[in-house]
C-alpha positions as CSV (number, residue, x, y, z in Angstrom):
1,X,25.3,-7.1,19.8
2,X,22.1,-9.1,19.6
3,X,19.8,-6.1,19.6
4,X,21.2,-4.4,16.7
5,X,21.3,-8.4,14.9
6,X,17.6,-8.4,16.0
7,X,17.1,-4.2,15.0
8,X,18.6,-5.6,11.3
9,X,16.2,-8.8,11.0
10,X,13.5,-6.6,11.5
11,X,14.5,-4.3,8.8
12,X,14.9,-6.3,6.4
13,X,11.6,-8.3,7.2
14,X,9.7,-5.1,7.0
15,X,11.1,-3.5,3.8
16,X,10.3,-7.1,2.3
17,X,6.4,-6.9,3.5
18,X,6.1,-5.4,-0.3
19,X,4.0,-2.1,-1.6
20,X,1.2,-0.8,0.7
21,X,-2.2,0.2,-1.4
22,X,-1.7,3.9,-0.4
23,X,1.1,4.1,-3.3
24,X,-1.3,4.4,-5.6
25,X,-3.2,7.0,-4.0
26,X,-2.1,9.3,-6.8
27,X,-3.4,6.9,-9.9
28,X,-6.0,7.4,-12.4
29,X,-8.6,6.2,-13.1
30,X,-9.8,6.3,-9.6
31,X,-11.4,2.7,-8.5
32,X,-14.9,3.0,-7.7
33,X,-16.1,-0.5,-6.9
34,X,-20.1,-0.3,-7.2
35,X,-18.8,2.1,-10.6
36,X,-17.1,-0.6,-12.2
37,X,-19.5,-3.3,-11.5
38,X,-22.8,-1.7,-12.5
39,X,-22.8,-4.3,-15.4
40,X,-21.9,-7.5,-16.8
41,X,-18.0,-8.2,-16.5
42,X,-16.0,-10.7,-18.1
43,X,-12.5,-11.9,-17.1
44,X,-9.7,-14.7,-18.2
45,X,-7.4,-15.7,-16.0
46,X,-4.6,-18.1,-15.4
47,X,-3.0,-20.3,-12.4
48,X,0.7,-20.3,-12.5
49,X,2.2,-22.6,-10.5
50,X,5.7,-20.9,-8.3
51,X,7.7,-22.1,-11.3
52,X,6.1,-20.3,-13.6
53,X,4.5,-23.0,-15.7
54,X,0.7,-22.5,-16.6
55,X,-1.5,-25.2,-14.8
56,X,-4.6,-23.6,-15.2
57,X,-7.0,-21.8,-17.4
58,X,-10.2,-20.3,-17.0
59,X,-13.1,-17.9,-18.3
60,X,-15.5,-15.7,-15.4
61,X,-19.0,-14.5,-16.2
62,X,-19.3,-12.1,-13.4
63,X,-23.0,-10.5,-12.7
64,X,-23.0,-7.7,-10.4
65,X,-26.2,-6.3,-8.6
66,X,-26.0,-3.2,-6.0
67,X,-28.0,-1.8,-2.6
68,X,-26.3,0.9,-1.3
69,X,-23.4,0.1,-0.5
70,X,-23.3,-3.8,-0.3
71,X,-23.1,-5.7,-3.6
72,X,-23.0,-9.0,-5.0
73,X,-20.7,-10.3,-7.3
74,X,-22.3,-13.7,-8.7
75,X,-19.2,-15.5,-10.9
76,X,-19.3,-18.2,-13.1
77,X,-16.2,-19.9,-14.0
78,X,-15.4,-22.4,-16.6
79,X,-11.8,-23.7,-17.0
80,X,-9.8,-25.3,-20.5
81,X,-10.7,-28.6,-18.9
82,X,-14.4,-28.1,-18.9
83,X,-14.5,-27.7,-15.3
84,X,-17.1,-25.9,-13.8
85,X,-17.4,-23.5,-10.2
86,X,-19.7,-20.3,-9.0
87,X,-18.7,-18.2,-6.3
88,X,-20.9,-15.4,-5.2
89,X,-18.7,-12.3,-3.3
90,X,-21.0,-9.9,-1.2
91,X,-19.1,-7.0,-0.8
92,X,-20.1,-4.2,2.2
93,X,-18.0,-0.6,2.1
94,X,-17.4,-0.1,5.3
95,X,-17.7,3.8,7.0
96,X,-13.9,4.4,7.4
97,X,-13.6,3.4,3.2
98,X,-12.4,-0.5,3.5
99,X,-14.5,-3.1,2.3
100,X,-15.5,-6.3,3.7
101,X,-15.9,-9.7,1.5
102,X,-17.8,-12.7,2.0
103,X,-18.2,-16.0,0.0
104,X,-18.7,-19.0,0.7
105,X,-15.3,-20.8,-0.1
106,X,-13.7,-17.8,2.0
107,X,-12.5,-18.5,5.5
108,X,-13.7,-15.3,7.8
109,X,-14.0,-12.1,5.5
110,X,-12.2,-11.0,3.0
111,X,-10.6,-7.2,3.8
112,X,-9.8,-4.9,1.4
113,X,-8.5,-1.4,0.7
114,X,-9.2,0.8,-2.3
115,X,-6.1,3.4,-3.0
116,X,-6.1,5.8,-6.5
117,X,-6.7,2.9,-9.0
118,X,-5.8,-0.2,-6.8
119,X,-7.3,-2.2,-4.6
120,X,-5.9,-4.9,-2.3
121,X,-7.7,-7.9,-0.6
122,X,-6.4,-10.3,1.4
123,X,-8.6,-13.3,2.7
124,X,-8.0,-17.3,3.4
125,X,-9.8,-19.3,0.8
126,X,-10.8,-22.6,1.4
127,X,-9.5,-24.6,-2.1
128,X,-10.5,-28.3,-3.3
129,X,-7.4,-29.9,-5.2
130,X,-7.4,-33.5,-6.2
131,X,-10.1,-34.8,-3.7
132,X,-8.8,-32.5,-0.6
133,X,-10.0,-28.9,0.8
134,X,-6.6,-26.8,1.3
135,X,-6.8,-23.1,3.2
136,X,-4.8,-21.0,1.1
137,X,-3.9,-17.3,1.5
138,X,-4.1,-14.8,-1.0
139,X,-2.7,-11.4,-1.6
140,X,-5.0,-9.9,-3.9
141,X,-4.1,-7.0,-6.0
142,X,-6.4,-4.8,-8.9
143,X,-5.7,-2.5,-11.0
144,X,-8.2,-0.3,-12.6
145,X,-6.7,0.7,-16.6
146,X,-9.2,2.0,-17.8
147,X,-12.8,2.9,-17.6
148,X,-13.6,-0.6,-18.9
149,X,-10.3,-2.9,-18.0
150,X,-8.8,-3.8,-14.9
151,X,-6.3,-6.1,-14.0
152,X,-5.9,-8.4,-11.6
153,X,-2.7,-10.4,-10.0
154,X,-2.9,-13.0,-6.7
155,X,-0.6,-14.7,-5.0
156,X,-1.7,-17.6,-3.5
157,X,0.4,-19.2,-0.1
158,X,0.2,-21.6,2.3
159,X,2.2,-22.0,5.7
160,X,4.3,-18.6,4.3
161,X,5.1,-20.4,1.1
162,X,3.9,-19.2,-2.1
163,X,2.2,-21.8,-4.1
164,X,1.7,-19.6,-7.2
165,X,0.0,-16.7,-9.0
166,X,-3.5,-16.1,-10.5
167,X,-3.8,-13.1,-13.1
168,X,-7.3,-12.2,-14.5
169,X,-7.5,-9.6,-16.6
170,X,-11.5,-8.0,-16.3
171,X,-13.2,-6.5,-19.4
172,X,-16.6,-4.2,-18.2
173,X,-19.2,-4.9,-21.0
């Protein structure tokens, strides 16, 4: 009896792990990474907090450059309250397709997988709240529309426990 009341935890903790990248395999526009930043990008974005409510808003200049494959995405954020960061990505394709992601607020690397039109990273960022550095995980999820527009939805845990969610919505120039 306690096998199949472990067999069904197991279940039910799989089928809630949530979509795998590869369902998108099918989508179009196909997500091409160095493609889509080969120029300027801008992107707005909120914070949500798990309630829903809006805590946070915020405007990105992103500046992409490219060598082979290994580029750098240089991001300037400025949020309603006048608040100011940068974070700079490097981003390596790796030869079985994945791609690697470094910054410096990011714990480790940053792994990603591109399926169809998505892409999913997940990485440990480190995050400065009220005086205090918290490690926070994200899920990271993007959605390529359209040649020019991509969309971009995060959810953003810690100890298991979603804090909240982070859409951006990306606009190529």
């Amino acid at each position: 009896m306690k096998s199949l009341f472990l067999a069904l935890c197991l279940t039910l903790l799989t089928a809630c792990a949530g979509v795998d990248v590869d369902h998108y395999a099918r989508e179009q526009p196909k997500l091409d990474l160095p493609a889509y930043f080969s120029g300027p990008v801008e992107a707005w974005g909120i914070f949500q907090k798990r309630n829903g409510e809006v805590a946070r808003r915020f405007h990105v200049q992103i500046t992409p450059s490219w060598q082979g494959d290994t580029g750098t995405l240089d991001e300037r954020f400025v949020y309603a309250d006048g608040e100011k960061q940068r974070r700079v990505w490097t981003l390596r394709k790796q030869a079985d397709g994945t791609w690697r992601g470094t910054a410096d607020d990011v714990v480790g690397e940053a792994v990603g997988r591109i399926a169809g039109n998505a892409l999913r990273w997940e990485y440990t960022l480190r995050l400065p709240v009220d005086g205090s550095v918290y490690e926070v995980q994200f899920d990271d999820w993007m959605w390529l529309m359209d040649e020019k527009t991509m969309v971009n939805r995060s959810s953003m845990r810690k100890f298991g426990v979603e804090l909240g969610q982070v859409t951006l919505f990306f606009r190529k120039q």
